[in-house]
The first five atom37 places (N, CA, C, CB, O) and aatype in JSON, in Angstrom:
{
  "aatype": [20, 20, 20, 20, 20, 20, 20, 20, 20, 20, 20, 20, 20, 20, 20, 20, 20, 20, 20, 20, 20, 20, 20, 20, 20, 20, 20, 20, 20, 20, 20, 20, 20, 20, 20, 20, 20, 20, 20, 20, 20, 20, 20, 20, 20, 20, 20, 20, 20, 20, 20, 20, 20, 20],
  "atom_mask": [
    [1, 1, 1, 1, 1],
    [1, 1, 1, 1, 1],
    [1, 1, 1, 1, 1],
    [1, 1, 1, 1, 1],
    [1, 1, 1, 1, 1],
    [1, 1, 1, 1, 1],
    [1, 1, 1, 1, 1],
    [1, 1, 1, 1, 1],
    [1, 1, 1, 1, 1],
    [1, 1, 1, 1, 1],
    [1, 1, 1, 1, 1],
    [1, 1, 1, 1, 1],
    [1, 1, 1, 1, 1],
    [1, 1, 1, 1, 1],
    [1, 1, 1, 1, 1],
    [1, 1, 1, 1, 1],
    [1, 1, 1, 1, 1],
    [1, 1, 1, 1, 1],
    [1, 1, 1, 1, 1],
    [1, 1, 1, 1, 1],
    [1, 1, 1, 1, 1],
    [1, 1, 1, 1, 1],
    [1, 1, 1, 1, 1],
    [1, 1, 1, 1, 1],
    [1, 1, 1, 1, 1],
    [1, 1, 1, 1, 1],
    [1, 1, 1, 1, 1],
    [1, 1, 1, 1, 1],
    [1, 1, 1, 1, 1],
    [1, 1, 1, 1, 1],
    [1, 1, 1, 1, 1],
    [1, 1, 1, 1, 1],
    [1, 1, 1, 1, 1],
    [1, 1, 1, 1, 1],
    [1, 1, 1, 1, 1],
    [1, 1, 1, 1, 1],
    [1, 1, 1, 1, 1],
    [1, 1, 1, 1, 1],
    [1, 1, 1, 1, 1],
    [1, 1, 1, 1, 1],
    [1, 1, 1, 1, 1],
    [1, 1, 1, 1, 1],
    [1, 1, 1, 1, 1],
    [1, 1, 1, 1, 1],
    [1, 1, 1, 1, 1],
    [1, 1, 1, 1, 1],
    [1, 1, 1, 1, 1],
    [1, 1, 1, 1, 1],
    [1, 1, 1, 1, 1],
    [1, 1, 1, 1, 1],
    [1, 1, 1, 1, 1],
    [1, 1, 1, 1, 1],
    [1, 1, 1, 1, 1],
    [1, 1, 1, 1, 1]
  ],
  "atom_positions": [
    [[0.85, -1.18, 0.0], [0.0, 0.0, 0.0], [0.89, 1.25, 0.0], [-0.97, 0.0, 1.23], [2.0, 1.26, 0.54]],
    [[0.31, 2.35, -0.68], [1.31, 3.72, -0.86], [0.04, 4.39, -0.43], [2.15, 4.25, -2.58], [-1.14, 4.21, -0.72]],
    [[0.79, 5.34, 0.47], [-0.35, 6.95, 0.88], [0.6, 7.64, -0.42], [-0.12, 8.12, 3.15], [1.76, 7.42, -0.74]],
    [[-0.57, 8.7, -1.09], [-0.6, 9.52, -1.57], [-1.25, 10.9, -0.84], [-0.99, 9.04, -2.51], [-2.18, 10.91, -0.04]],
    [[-0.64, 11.83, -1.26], [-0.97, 13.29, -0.52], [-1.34, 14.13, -2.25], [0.89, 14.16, 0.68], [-0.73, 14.05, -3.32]],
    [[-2.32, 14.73, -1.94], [-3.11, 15.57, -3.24], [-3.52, 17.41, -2.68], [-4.99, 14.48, -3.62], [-4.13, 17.78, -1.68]],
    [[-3.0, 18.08, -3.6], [-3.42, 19.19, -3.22], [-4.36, 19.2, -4.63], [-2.24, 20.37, -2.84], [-4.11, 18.62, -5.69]],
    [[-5.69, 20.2, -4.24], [-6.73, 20.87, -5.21], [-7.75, 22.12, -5.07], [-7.54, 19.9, -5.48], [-8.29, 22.43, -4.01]],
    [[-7.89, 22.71, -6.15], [-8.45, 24.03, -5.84], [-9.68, 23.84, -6.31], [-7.79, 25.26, -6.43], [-9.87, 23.28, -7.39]],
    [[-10.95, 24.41, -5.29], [-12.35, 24.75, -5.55], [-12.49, 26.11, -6.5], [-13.09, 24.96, -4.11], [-11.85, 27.16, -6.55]],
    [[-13.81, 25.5, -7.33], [-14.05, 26.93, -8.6], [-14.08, 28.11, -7.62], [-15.85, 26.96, -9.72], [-13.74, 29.19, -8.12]],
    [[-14.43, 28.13, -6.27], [-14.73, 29.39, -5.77], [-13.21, 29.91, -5.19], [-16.0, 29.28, -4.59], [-13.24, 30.95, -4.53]],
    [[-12.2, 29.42, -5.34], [-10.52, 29.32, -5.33], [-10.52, 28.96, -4.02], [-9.49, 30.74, -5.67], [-9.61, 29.49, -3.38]],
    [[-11.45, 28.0, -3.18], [-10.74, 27.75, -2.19], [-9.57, 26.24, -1.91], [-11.79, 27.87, -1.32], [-10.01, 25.14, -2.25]],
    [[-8.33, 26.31, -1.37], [-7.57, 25.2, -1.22], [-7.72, 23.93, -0.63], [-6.79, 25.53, -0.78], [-7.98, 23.94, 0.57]],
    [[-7.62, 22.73, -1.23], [-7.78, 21.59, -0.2], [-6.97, 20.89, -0.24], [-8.75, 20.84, -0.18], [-6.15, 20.95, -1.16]],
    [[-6.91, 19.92, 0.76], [-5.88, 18.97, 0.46], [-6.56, 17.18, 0.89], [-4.37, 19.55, 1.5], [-7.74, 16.95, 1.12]],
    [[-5.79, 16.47, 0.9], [-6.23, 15.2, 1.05], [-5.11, 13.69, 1.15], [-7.14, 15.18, -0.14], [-3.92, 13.79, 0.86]],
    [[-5.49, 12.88, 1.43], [-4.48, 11.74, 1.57], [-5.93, 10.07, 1.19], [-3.52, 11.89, 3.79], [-7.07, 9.73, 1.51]],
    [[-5.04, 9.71, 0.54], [-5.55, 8.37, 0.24], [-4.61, 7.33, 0.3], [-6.13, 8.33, -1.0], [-3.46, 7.75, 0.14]],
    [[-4.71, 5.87, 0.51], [-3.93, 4.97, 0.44], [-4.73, 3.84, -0.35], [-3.43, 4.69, 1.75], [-5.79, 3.31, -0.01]],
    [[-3.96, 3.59, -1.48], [-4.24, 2.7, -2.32], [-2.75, 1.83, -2.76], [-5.0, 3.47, -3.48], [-1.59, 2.24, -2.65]],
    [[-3.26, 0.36, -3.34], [-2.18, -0.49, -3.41], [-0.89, -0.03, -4.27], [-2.7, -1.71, -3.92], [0.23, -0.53, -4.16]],
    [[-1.44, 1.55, -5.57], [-0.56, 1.51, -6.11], [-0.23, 3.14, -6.42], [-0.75, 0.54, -7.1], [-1.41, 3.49, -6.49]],
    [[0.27, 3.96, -6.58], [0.48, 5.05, -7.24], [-0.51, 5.27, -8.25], [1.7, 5.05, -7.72], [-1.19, 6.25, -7.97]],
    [[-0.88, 4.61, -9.49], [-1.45, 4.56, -10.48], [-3.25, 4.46, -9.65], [-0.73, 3.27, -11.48], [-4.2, 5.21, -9.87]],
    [[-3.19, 3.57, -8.94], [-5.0, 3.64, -8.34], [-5.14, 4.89, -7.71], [-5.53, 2.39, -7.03], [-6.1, 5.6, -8.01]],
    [[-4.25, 5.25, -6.82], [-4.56, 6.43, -6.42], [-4.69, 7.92, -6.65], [-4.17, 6.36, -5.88], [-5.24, 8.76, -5.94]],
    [[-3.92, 8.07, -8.08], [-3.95, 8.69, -9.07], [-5.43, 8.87, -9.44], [-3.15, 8.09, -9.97], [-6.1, 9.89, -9.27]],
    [[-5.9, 7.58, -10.05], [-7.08, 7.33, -10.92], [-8.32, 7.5, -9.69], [-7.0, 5.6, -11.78], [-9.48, 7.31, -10.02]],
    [[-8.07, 7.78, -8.62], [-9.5, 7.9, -7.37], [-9.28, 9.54, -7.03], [-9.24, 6.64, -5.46], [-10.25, 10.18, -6.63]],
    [[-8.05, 10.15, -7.2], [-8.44, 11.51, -6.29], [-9.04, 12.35, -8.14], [-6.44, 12.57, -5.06], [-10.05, 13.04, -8.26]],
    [[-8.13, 12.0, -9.23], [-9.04, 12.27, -10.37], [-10.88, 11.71, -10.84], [-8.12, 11.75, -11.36], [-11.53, 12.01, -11.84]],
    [[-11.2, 10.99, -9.87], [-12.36, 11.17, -10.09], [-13.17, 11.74, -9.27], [-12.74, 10.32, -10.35], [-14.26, 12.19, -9.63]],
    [[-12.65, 11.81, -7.86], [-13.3, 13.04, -6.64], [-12.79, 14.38, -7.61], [-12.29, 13.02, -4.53], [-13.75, 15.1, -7.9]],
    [[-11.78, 14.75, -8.04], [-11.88, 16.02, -8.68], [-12.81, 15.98, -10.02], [-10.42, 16.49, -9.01], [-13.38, 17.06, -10.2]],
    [[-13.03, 15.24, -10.75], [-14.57, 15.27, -11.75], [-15.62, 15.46, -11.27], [-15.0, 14.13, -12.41], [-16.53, 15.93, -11.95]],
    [[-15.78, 15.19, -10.06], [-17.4, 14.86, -9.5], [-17.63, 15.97, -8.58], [-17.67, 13.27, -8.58], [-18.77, 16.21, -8.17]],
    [[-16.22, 16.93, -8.11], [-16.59, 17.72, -7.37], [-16.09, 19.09, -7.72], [-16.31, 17.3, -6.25], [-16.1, 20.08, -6.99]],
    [[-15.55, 18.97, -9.23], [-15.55, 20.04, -9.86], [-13.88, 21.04, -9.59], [-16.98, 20.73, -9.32], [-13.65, 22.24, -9.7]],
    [[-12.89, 19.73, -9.18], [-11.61, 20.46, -8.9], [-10.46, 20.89, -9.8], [-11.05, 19.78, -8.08], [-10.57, 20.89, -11.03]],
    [[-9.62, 21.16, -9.3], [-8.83, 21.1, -10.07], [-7.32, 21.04, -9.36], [-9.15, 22.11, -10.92], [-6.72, 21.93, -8.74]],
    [[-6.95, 19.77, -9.64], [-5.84, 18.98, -9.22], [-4.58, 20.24, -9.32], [-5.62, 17.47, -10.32], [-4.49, 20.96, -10.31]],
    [[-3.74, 20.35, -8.21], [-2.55, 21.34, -8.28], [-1.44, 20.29, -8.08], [-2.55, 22.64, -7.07], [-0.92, 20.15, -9.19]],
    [[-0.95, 19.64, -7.34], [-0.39, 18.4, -6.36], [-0.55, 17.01, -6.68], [-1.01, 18.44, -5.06], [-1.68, 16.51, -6.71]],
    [[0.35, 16.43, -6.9], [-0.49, 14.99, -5.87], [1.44, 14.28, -5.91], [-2.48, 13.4, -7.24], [2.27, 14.05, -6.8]],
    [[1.42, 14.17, -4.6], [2.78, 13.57, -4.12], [2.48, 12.07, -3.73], [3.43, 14.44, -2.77], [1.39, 11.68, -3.32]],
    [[3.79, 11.16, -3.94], [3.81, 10.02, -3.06], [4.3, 9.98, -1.69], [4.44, 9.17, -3.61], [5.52, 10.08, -1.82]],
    [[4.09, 9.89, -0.68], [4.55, 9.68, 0.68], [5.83, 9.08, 0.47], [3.62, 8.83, 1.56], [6.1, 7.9, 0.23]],
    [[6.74, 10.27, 0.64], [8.58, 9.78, 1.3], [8.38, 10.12, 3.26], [10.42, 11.49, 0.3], [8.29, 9.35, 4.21]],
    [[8.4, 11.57, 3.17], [8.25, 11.95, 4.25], [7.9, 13.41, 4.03], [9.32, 11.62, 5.03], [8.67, 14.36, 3.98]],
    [[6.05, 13.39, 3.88], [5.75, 14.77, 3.7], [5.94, 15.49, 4.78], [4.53, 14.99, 3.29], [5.77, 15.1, 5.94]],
    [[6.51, 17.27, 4.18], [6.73, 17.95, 5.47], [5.84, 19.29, 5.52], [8.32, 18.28, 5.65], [5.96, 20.26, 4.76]],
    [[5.06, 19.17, 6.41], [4.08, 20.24, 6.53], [4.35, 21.62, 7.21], [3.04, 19.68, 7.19], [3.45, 22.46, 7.26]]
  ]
}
């Protein structure tokens, strides 16, 4: 399993961010691109977990 970390911007420009863990880079890719279709985003980010630093 890989965490992925995603940053995305709302039409009204507000910032979000998010984390998913899926088995592969490529699935998790293909799941935060369809929360951004369905909720109208637009993807800025999307990192693999080394050691994100906030």
């Amino acid at each position: 399993m890989i965490e992925v970390r995603f940053t995305a911007q709302k039409p009204n420009g507000q910032i979000l961010s998010g984390t998913f863990t899926e088995p592969t880079f490529k699935d998790a890719k293909k799941k935060i691109q369809k929360l951004a279709e369905k909720n109208q985003l637009k993807i800025q980010k999307i990192e693999k977990k080394v050691a994100f630093l906030y």
